[in-house]
N, C-alpha and C positions, 0 to 999 in steps of 0.2 A: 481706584477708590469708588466705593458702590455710591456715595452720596450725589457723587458729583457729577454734575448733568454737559458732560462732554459735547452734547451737538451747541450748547451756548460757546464755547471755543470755538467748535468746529466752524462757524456760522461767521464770528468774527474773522478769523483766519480767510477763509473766503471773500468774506467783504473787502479785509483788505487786500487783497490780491489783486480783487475786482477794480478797486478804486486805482492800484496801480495801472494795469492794464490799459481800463481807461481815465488817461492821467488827468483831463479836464472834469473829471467828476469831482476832482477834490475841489475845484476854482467851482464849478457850478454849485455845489452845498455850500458854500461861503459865501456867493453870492447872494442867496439866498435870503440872507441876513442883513447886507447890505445897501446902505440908500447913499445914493449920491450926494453930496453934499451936506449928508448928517455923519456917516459912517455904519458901522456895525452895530444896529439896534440895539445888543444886547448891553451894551455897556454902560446906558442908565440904568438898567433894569434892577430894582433892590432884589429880585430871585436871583439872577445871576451875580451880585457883588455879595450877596448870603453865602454862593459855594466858592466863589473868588477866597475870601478870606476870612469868614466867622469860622465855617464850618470846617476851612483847614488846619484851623487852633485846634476844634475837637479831634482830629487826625494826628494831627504833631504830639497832642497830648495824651495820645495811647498808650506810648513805648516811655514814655517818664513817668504814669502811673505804673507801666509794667515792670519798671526798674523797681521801683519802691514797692511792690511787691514783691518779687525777685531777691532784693538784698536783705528783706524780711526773713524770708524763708532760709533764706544763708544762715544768716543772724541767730535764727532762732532752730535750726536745719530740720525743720519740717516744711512740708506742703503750706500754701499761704490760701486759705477758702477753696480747701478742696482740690485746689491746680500744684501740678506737680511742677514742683524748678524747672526742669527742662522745658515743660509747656509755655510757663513765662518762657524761658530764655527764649524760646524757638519764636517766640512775637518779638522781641526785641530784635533779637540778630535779624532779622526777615526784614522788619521795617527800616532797618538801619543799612541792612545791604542794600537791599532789593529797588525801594524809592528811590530811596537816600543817596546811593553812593553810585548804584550802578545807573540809573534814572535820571538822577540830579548831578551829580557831580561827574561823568563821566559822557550818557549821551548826549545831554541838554546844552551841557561845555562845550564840547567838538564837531559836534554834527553840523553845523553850522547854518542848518536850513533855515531860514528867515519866515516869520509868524504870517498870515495871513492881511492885518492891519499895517504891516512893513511894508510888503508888495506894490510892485507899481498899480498893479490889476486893480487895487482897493488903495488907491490914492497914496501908498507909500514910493520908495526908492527902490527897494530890493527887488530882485530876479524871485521866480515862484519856481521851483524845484520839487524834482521827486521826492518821497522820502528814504527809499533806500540809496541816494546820491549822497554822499559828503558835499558842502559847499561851503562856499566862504562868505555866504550871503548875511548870515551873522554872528557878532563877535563873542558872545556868552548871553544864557539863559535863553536860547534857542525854541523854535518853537516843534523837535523832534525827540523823544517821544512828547505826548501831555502829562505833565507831572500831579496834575489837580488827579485825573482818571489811572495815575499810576496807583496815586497814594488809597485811590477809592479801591482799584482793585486788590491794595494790598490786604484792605479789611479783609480779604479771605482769608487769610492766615486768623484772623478772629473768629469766621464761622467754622471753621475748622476744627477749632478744640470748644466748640458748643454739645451741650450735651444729645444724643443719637438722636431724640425725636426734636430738636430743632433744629439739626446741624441740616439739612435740607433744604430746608426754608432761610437760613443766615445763608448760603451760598446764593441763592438765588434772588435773597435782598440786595449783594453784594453787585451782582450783574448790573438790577435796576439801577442802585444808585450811583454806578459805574456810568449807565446809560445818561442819566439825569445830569451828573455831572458833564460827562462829554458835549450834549446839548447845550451849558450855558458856558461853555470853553468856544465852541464853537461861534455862539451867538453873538461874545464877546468880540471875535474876532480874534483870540488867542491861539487859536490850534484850526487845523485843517482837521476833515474829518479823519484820512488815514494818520494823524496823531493820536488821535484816541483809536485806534483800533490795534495801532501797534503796543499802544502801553498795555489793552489788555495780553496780547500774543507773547509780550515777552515777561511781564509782572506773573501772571497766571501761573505756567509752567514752572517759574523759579521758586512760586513761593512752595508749591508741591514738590517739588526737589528738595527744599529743604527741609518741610515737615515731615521727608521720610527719611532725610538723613538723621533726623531727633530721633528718630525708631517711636515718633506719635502715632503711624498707622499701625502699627502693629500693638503697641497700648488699648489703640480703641479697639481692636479686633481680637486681645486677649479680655478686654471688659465684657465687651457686647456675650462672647463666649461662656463666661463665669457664670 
């Protein structure tokens, strides 16, 4: 994909490597955040309770506008404002797999790695674990991958069917507020940093596996051609 600025993955992928490699980088960034006997700064903070939960109403509420677009266009079997069915579809099924199922209901459920503010290290119970270890550290809603930085990364399947001279700049919004979100995940105490580093490694790629399974890249590159 010509739009899409690969060394921003590349870059991630690295980091978290790095982070594995060396495994106390993940406790040192959390630290970070942390005061003794108040806890993880971030969790008064009205910035960080803004992308906790206002701003994942706007998220959640993507793919049920895009439904009602979607059965629009069924209904009436044309294109719904210029976007073609499958375009909806391709934002639906994406956010429904990709966050949703694979993200949320799958690794977040069994991974079992326990959240930063659980650990003994920051005044909880639980053991601190790698992220690619399974553990039994905890029972459900886990803190591997981050779900906030999953669902931010999934907006790229939105910059994606932007029209040529924005779709550049939507991808690279996506990253920032990828970044943004990951910071008050972090700050909260919610997520380790290689949390958010894997949501984007594993969100990214799938959501580009799927937009080409829709046959969208080759749409926009019979457009761009006409």
């Amino acid at each position: 994909m010509k739009t899409f600025d690969k060394r921003l993955y590349i870059t991630c992928v690295v980091a978290a490597f790095v982070v594995i490699a060396f495994s106390n980088f993940d406790l040192f960034v959390s630290s970070l955040f942390y005061e003794k006997g108040v806890g993880f700064v971030g969790k008064n903070s009205d910035f960080c309770k803004f992308f906790h939960k206002d701003w994942m109403l706007v998220i959640y509420g993507l793919p049920a506008l895009c439904v009602g677009f979607w059965l629009g266009g069924k209904i009436n079997k044309q294109s719904v404002c210029a976007v073609k069915n499958k375009t909806l579809a391709f934002v639906i099924a994406s956010g429904l797999v990709i966050p949703g199922l694979i993200i949320n209901g799958i690794f977040k459920e069994f991974w079992g790695r326990a959240r930063p503010r659980d650990i003994v290290d920051f005044g909880g119970e639980a053991l601190f674990t790698s992220p690619l270890v399974i553990s039994e550290q905890c029972g459900d809603n886990c803190s591997f991958p981050s779900g906030h930085v999953a669902a931010a990364a999934w907006c790229l399947a939105i910059a994606l069917i932007l029209p040529k001279p924005l779709r550049k700049l939507g991808i690279m919004l996506v990253f920032v507020m990828a970044g943004v979100v990951a910071y008050t995940r972090i700050a909260m105490g919610a997520h380790f940093l290689s949390d958010t580093l894997f949501s984007l490694i594993i969100v990214v790629p799938l959501v580009l596996y799927m937009w080409r399974k829709f046959g969208l890249d080759k749409d926009q590159d019979n457009e761009e051609k006409a």
